[in-house]
Every structure is written in C-alpha cells, then in structure tokens.
Biotite code that builds the C-alpha atoms (Angstrom):
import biotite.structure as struc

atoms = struc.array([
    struc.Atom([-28.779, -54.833, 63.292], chain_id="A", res_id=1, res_name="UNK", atom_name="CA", element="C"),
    struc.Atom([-27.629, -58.551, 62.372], chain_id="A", res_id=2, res_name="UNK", atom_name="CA", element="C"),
    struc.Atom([-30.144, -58.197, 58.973], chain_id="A", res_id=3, res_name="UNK", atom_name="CA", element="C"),
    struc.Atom([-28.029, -54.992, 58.212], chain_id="A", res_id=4, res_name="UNK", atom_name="CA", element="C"),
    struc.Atom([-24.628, -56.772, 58.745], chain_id="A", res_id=5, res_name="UNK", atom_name="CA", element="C"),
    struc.Atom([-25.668, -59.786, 56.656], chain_id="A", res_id=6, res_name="UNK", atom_name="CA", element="C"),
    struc.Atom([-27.226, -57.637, 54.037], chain_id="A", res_id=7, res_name="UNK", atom_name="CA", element="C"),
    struc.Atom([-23.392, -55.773, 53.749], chain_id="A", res_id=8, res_name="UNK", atom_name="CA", element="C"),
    struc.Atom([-21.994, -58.496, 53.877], chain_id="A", res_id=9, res_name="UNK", atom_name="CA", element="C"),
    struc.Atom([-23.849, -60.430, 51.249], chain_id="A", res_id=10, res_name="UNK", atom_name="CA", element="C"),
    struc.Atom([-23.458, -57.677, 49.370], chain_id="A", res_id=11, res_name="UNK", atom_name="CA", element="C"),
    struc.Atom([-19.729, -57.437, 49.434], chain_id="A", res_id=12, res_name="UNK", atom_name="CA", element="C"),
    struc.Atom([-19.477, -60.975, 48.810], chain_id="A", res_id=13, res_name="UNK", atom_name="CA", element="C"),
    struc.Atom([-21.707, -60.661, 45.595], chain_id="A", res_id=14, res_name="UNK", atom_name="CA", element="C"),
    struc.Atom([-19.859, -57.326, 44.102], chain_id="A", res_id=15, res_name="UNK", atom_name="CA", element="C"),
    struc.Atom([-22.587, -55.222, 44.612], chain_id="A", res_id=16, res_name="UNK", atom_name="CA", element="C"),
    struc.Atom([-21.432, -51.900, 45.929], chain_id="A", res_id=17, res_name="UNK", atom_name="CA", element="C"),
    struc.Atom([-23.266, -48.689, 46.348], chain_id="A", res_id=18, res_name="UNK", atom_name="CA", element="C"),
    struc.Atom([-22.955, -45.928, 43.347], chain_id="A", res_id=19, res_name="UNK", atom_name="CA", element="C"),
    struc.Atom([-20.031, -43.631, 43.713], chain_id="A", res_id=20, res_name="UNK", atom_name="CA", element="C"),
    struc.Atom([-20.984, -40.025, 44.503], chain_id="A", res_id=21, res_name="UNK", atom_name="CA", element="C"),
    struc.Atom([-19.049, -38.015, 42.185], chain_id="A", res_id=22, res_name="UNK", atom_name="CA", element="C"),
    struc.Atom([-18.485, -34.236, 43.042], chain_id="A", res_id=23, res_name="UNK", atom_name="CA", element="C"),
    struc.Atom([-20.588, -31.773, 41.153], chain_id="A", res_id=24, res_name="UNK", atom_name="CA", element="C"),
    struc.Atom([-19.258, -30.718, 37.499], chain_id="A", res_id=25, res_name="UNK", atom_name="CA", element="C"),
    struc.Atom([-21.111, -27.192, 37.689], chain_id="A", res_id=26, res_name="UNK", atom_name="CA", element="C"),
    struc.Atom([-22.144, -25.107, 41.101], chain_id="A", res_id=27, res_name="UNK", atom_name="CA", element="C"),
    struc.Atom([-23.774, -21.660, 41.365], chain_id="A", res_id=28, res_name="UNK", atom_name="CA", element="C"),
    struc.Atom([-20.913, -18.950, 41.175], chain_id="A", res_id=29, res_name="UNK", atom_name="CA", element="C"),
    struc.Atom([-22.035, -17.469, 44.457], chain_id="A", res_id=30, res_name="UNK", atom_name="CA", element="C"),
    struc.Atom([-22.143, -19.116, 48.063], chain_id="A", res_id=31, res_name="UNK", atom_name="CA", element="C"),
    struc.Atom([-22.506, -18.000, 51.466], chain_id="A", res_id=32, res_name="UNK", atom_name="CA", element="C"),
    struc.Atom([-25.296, -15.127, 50.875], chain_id="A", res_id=33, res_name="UNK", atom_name="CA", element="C"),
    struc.Atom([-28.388, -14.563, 50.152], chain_id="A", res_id=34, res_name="UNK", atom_name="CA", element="C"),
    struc.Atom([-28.931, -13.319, 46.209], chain_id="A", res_id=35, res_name="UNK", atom_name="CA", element="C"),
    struc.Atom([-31.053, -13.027, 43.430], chain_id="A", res_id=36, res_name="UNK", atom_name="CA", element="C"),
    struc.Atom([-31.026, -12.204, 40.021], chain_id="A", res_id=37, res_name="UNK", atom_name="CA", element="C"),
    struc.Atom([-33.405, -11.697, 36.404], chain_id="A", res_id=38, res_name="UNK", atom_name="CA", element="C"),
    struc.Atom([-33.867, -14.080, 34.190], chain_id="A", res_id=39, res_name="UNK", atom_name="CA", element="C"),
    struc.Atom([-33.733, -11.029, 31.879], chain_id="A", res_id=40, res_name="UNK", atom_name="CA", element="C"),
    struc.Atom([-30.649, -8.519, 31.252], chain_id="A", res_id=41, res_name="UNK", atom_name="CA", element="C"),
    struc.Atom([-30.579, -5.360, 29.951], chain_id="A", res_id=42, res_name="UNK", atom_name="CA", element="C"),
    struc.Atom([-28.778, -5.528, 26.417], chain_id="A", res_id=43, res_name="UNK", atom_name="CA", element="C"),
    struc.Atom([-27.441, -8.926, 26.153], chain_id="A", res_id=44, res_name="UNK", atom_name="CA", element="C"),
    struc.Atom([-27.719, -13.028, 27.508], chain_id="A", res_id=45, res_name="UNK", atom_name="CA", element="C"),
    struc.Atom([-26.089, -12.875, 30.645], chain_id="A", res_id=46, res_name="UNK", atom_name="CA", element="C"),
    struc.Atom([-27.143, -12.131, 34.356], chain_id="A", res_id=47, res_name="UNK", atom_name="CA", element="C"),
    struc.Atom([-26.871, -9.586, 37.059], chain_id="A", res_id=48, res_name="UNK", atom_name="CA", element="C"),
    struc.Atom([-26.050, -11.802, 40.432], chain_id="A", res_id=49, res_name="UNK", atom_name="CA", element="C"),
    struc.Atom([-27.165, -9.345, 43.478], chain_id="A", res_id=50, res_name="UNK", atom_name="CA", element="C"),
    struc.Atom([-25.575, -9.647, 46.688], chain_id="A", res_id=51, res_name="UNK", atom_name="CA", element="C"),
    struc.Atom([-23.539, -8.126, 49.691], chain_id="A", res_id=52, res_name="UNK", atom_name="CA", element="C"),
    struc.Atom([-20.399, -6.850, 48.970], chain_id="A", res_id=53, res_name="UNK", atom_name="CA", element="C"),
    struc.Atom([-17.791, -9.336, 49.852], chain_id="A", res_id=54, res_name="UNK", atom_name="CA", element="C"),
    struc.Atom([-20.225, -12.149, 48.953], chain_id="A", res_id=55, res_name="UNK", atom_name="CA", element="C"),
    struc.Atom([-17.674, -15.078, 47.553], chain_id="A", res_id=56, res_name="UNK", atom_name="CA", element="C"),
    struc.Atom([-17.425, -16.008, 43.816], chain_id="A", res_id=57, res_name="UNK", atom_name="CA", element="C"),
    struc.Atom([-16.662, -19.438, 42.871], chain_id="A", res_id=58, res_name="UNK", atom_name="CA", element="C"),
    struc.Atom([-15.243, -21.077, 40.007], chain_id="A", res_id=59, res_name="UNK", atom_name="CA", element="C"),
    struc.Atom([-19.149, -22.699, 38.329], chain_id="A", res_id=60, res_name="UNK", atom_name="CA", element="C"),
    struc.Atom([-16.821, -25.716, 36.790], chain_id="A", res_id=61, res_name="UNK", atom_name="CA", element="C"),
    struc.Atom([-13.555, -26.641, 37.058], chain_id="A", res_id=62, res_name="UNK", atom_name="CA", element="C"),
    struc.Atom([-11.300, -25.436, 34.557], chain_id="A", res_id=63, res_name="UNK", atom_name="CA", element="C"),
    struc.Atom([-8.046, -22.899, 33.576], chain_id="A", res_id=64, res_name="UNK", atom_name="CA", element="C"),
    struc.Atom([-8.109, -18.995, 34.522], chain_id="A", res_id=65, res_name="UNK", atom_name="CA", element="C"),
    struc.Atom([-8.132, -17.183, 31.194], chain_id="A", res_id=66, res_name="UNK", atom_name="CA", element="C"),
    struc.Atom([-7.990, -13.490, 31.758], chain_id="A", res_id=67, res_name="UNK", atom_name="CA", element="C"),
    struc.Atom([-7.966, -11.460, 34.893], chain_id="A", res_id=68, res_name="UNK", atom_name="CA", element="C"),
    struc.Atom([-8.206, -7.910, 35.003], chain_id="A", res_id=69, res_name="UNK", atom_name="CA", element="C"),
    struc.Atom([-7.330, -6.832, 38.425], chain_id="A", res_id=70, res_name="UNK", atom_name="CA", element="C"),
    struc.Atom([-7.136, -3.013, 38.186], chain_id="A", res_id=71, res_name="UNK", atom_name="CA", element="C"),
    struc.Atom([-10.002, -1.143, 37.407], chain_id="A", res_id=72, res_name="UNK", atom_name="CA", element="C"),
    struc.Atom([-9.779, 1.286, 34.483], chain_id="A", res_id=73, res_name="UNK", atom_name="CA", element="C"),
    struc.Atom([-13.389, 1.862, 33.786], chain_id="A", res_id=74, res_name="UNK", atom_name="CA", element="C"),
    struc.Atom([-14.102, 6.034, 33.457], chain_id="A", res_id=75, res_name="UNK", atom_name="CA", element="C"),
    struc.Atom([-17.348, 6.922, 32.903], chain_id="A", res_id=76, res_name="UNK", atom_name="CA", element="C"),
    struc.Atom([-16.060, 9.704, 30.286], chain_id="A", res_id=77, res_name="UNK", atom_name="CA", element="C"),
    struc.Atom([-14.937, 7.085, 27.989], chain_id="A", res_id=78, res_name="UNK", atom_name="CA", element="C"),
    struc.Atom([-16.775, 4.011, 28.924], chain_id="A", res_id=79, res_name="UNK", atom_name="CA", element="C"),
    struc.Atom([-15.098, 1.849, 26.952], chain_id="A", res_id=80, res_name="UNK", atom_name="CA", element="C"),
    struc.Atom([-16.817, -1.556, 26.564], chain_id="A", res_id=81, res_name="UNK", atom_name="CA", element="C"),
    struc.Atom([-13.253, -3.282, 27.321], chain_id="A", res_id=82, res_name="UNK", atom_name="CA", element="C"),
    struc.Atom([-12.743, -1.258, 30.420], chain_id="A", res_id=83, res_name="UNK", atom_name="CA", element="C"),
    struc.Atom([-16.926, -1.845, 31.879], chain_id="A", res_id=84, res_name="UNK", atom_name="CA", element="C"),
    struc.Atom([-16.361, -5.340, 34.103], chain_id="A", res_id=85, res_name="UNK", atom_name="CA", element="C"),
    struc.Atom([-13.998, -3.649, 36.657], chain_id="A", res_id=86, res_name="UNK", atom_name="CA", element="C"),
    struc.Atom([-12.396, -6.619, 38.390], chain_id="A", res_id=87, res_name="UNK", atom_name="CA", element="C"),
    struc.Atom([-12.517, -9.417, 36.160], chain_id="A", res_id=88, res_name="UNK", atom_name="CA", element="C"),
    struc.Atom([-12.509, -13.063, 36.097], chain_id="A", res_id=89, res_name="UNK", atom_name="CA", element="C"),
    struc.Atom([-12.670, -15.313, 32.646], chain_id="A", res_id=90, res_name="UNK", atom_name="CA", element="C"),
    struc.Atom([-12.344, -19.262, 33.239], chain_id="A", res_id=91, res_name="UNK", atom_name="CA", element="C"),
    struc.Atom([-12.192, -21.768, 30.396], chain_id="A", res_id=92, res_name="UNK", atom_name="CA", element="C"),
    struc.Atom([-14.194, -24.847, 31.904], chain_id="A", res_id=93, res_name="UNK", atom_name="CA", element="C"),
    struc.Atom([-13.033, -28.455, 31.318], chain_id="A", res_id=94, res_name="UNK", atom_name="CA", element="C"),
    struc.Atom([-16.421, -28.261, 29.205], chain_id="A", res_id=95, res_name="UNK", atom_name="CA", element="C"),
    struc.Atom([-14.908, -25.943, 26.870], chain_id="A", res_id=96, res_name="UNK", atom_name="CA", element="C"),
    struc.Atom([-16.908, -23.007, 27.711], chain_id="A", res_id=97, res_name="UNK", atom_name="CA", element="C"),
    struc.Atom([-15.813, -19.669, 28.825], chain_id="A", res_id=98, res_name="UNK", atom_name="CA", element="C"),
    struc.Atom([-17.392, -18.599, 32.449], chain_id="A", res_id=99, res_name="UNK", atom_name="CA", element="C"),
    struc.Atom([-16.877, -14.972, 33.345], chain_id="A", res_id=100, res_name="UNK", atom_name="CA", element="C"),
    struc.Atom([-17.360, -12.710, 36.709], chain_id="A", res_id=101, res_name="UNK", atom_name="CA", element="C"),
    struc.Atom([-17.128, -9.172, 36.568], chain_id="A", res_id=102, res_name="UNK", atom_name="CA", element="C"),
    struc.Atom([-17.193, -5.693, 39.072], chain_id="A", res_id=103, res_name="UNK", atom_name="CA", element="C"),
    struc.Atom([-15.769, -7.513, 41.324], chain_id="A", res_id=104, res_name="UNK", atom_name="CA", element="C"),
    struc.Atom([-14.325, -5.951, 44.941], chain_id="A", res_id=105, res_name="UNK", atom_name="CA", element="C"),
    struc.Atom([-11.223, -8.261, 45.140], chain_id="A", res_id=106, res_name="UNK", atom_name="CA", element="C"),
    struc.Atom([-9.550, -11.316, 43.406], chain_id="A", res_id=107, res_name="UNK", atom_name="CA", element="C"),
    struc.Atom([-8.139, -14.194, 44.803], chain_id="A", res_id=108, res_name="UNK", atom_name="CA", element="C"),
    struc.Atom([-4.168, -13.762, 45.229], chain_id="A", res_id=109, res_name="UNK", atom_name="CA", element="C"),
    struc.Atom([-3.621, -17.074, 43.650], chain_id="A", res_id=110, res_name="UNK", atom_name="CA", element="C"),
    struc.Atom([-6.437, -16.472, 40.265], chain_id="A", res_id=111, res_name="UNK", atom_name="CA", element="C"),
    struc.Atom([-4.063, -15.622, 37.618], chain_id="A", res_id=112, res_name="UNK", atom_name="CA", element="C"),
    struc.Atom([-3.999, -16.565, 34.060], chain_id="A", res_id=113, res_name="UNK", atom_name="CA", element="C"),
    struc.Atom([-3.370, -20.522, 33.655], chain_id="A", res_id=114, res_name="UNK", atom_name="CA", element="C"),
    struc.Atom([-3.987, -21.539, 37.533], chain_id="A", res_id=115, res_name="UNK", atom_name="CA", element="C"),
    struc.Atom([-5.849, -24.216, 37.061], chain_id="A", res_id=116, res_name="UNK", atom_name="CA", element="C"),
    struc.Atom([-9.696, -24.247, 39.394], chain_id="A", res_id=117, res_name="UNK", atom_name="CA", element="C"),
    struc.Atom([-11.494, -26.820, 40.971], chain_id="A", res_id=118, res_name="UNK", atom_name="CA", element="C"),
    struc.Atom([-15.469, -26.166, 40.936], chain_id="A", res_id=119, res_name="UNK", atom_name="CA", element="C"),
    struc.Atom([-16.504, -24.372, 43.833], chain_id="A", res_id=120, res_name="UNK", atom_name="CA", element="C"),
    struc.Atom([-13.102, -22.594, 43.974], chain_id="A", res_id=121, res_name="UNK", atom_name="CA", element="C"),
    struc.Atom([-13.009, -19.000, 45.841], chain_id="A", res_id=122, res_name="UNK", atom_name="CA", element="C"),
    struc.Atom([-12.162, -16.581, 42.793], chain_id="A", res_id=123, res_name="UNK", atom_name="CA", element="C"),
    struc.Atom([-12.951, -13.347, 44.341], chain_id="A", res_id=124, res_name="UNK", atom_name="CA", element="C"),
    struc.Atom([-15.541, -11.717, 46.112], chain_id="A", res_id=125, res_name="UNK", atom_name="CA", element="C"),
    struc.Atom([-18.900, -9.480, 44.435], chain_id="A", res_id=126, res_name="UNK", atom_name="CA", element="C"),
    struc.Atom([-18.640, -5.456, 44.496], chain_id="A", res_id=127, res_name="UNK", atom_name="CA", element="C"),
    struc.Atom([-19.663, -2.712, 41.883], chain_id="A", res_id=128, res_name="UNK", atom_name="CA", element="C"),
    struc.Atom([-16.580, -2.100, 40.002], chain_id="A", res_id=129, res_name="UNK", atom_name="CA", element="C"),
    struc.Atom([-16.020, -0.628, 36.613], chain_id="A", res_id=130, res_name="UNK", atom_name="CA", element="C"),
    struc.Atom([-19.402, 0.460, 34.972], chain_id="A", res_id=131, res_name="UNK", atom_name="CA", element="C"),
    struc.Atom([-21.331, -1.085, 38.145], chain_id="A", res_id=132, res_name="UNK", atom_name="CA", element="C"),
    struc.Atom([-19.965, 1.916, 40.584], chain_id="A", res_id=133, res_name="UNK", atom_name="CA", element="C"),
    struc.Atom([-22.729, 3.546, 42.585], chain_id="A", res_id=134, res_name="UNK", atom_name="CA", element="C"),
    struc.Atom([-25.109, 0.074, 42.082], chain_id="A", res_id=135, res_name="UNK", atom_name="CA", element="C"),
    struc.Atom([-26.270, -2.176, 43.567], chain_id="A", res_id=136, res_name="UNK", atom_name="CA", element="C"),
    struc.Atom([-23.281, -4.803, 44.759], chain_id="A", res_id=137, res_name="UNK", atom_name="CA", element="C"),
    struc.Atom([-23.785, -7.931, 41.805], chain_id="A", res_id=138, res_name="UNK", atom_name="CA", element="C"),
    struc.Atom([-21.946, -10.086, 40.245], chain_id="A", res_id=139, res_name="UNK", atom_name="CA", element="C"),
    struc.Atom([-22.186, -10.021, 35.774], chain_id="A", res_id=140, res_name="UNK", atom_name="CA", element="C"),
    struc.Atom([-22.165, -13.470, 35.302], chain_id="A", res_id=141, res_name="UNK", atom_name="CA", element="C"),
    struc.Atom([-21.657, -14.549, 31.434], chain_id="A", res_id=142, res_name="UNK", atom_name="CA", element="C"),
    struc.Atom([-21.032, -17.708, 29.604], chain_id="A", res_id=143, res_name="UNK", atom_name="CA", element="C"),
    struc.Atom([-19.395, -17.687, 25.941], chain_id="A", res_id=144, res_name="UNK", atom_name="CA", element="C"),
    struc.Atom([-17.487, -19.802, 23.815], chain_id="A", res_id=145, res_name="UNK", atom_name="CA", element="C"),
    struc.Atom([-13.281, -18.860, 23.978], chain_id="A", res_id=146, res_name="UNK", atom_name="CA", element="C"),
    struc.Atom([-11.882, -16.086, 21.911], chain_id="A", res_id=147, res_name="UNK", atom_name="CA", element="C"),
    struc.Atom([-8.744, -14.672, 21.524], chain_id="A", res_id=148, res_name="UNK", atom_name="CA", element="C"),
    struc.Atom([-8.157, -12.786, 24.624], chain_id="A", res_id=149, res_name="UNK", atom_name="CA", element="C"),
    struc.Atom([-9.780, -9.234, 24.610], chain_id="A", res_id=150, res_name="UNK", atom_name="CA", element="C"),
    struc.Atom([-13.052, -10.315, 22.891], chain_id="A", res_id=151, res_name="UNK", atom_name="CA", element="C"),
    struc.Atom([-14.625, -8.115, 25.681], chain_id="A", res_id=152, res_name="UNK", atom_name="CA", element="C"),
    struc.Atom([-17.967, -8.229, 23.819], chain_id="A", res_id=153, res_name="UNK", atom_name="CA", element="C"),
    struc.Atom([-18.092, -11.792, 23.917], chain_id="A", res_id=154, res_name="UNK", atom_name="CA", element="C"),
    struc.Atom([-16.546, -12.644, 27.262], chain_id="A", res_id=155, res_name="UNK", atom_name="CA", element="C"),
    struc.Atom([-19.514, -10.795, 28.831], chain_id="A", res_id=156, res_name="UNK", atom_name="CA", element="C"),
    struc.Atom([-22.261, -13.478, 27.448], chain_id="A", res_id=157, res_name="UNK", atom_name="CA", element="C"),
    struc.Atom([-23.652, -14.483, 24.702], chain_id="A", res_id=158, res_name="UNK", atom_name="CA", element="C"),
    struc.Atom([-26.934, -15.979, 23.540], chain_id="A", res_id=159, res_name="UNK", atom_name="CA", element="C"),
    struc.Atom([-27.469, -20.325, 25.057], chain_id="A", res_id=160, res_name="UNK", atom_name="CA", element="C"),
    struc.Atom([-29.742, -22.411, 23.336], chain_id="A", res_id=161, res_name="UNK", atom_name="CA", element="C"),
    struc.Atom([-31.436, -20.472, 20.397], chain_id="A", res_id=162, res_name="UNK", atom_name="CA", element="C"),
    struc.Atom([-28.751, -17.682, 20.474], chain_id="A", res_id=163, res_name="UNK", atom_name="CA", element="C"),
    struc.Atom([-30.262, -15.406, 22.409], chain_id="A", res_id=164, res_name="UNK", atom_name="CA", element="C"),
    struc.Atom([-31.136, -17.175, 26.075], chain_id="A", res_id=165, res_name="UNK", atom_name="CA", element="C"),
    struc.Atom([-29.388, -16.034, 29.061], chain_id="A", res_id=166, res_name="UNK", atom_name="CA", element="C"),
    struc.Atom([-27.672, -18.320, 31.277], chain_id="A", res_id=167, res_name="UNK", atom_name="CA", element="C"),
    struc.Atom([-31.224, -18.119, 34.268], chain_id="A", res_id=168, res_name="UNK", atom_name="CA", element="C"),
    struc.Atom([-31.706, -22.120, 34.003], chain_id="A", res_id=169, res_name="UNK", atom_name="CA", element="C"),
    struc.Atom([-28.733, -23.055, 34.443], chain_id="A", res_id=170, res_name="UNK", atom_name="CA", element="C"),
    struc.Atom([-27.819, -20.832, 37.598], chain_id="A", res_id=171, res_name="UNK", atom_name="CA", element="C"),
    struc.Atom([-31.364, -21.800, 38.677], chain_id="A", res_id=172, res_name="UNK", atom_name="CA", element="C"),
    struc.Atom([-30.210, -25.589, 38.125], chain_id="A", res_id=173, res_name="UNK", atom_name="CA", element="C"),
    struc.Atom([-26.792, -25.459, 39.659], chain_id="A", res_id=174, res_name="UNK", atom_name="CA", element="C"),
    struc.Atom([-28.678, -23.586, 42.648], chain_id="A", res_id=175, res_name="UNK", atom_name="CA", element="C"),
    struc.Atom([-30.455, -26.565, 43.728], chain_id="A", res_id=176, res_name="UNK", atom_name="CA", element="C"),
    struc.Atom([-27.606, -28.995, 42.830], chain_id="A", res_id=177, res_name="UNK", atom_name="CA", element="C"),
    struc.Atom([-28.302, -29.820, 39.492], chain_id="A", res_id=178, res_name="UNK", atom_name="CA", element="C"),
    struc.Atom([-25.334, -30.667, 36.973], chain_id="A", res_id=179, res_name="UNK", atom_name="CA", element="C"),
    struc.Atom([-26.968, -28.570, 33.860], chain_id="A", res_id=180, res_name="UNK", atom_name="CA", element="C"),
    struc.Atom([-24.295, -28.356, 30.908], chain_id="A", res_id=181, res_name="UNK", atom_name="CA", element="C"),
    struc.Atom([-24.590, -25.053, 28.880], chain_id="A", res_id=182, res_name="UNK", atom_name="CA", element="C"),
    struc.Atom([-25.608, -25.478, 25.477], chain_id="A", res_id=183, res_name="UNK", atom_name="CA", element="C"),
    struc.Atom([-24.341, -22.905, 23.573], chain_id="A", res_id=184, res_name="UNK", atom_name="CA", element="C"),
    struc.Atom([-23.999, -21.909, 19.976], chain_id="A", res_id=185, res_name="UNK", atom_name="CA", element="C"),
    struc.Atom([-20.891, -21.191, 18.194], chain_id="A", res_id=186, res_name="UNK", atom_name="CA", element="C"),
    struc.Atom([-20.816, -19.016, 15.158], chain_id="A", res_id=187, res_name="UNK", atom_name="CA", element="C"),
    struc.Atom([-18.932, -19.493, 12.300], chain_id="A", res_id=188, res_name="UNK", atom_name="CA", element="C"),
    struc.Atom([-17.558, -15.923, 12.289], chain_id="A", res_id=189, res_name="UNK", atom_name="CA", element="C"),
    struc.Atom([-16.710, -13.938, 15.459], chain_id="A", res_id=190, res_name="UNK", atom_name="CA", element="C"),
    struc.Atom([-19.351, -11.236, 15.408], chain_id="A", res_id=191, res_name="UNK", atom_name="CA", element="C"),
    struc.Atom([-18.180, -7.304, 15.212], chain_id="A", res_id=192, res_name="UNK", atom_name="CA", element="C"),
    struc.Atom([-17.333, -5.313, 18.741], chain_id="A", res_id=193, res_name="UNK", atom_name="CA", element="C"),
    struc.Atom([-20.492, -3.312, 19.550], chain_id="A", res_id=194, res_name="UNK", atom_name="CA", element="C"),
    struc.Atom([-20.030, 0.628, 18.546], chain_id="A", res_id=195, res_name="UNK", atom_name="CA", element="C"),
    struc.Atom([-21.912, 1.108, 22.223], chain_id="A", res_id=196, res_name="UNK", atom_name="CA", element="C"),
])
C-alpha cells in the first residue's frame, strides 16, 4: 500500500497523470435487448435492426434532430417511398453525417427538429410502422450525407466506403465499443427519387 501511495504521489509531483477517458463519439442505436441484424439489405446500404417492440433507440453520435415524422401515413395502396419509415427519426451528427431510425412504435416527447442529442440519447423505441406493419419488430437504420429535407430516398441509406457498403461494420464496431467514423461518399449531384 505505501509503494502505491508513493508511486501517486511521485507521480503527481512529476505531472504525470493518467489519460482522460473521453465518452464514446458513436454507440450502437439500440440498447437494452437482445438484436441482430444482416450485413445485407434488400434494395439498398442500410440495415434491418431486429428486436422487441419497445426496444430503445439511441442517438449513434451526438448531434441536431433533423426531421421527425411522428404520424404514420404509410398505406399500402399507395406506398409511397416518402410515406414507408412510419415513425421517423433523422439526426445530423457533429460528424456531419445524417443517422436515421425508422418504423418506429413511439418518439421521444422532447426529439423534435433542432433539439440538440447527446450520443446514447433515448430517441424512441423499435416497432413495425409504415411499410414494416405485420413484420418482424426492427429498427431501418441508415446513414447518408444531409439533403434538403424530404430526400426520403437518401435519408434511408446510402452506399459507405465504395458506394455501395451498408453501414454492418460500423454497428458491429460501435457494438463492442469501438469509435468507427463512417466513411461515406458524397456525390456531386443528388441522385433521382427511385420510380419504386
């Protein structure tokens, strides 16, 4: 015990100190359950998050609400692509990426557009809204660079990396506690909204 003591104090006397331990920049957007997900989605680069309905989703970075839709207007008779998330979250990170969570069961009361999120932040919580009714509770998880608001088509995820890689390593990163920043590529022209 006396080594320990003189080893501080030595220490303190000296300048050394220990590293700060800085708070995570990026954490995986759902805690508390049990999940999994694909590296692989079905028509674009983004990721189906399964879990229990109710399961929390958190803010993956800190950063400024963008859009929220809070009332579901999906109808499978006209599917439109704008109306597909359901309940819908869109954060732009202090990175300057867009993060979005969609068919969700509830929002936060306090997630509106400009609130500004710490990471790890309660959002809202995972369901099967808009296009996802009668699945599977999950969580569409999608990172893109910022649009004007109502870029649906690009809000949902786009291509990391090469342009065409979904956003699996970094939720598999952030899962274990690793800070992973997104690299993403932005195009020079805003591509066309998808006739499907």
């Amino acid at each position: 015990m006396k080594f320990k003591v003189l080893v501080v104090s030595l220490a303190l006397t000296l300048g050394i100190t220990s590293p700060a331990s800085a708070a995570p920049i990026y954490t995986f957007p759902v805690t508390g359950c049990a999940v999994t997900y694909s590296k692989y989605h079905h028509d674009y680069p983004a990721a189906d998050i399964f879990g229990k309905k109710g399961c929390a989703f958190v803010s993956p970075v800190a950063g400024i609400v963008d859009e929220v839709n809070s009332v579901d207007k999906w109808s499978g008779k006209t599917n439109l692509g704008s109306d597909r998330g359901g309940l819908s979250i869109s954060i732009i990170g202090d990175d300057g990426l867009r993060y979005y969570g969609s068919h969700l069961s509830k929002i936060e009361a306090n997630i509106i557009p400009g609130y500004k999120v710490a990471t790890g932040e309660k959002l809202g919580e995972i369901g099967s809204t808009g296009s996802a009714r009668g699945t599977k509770p999950h969580l569409h998880f999608g990172i893109s660079y910022p649009t004007e608001k109502g870029i649906w088509w690009v809000r949902r995820g786009v291509g990391l990396e090469k342009g065409k890689t979904s956003p699996w390593k970094y939720l598999q990163a952030w899962q274990v506690g690793k800070d992973l920043k997104p690299k993403l590529i932005v195009p020079s022209l805003i591509p066309a909204e998808p006739k499907k």
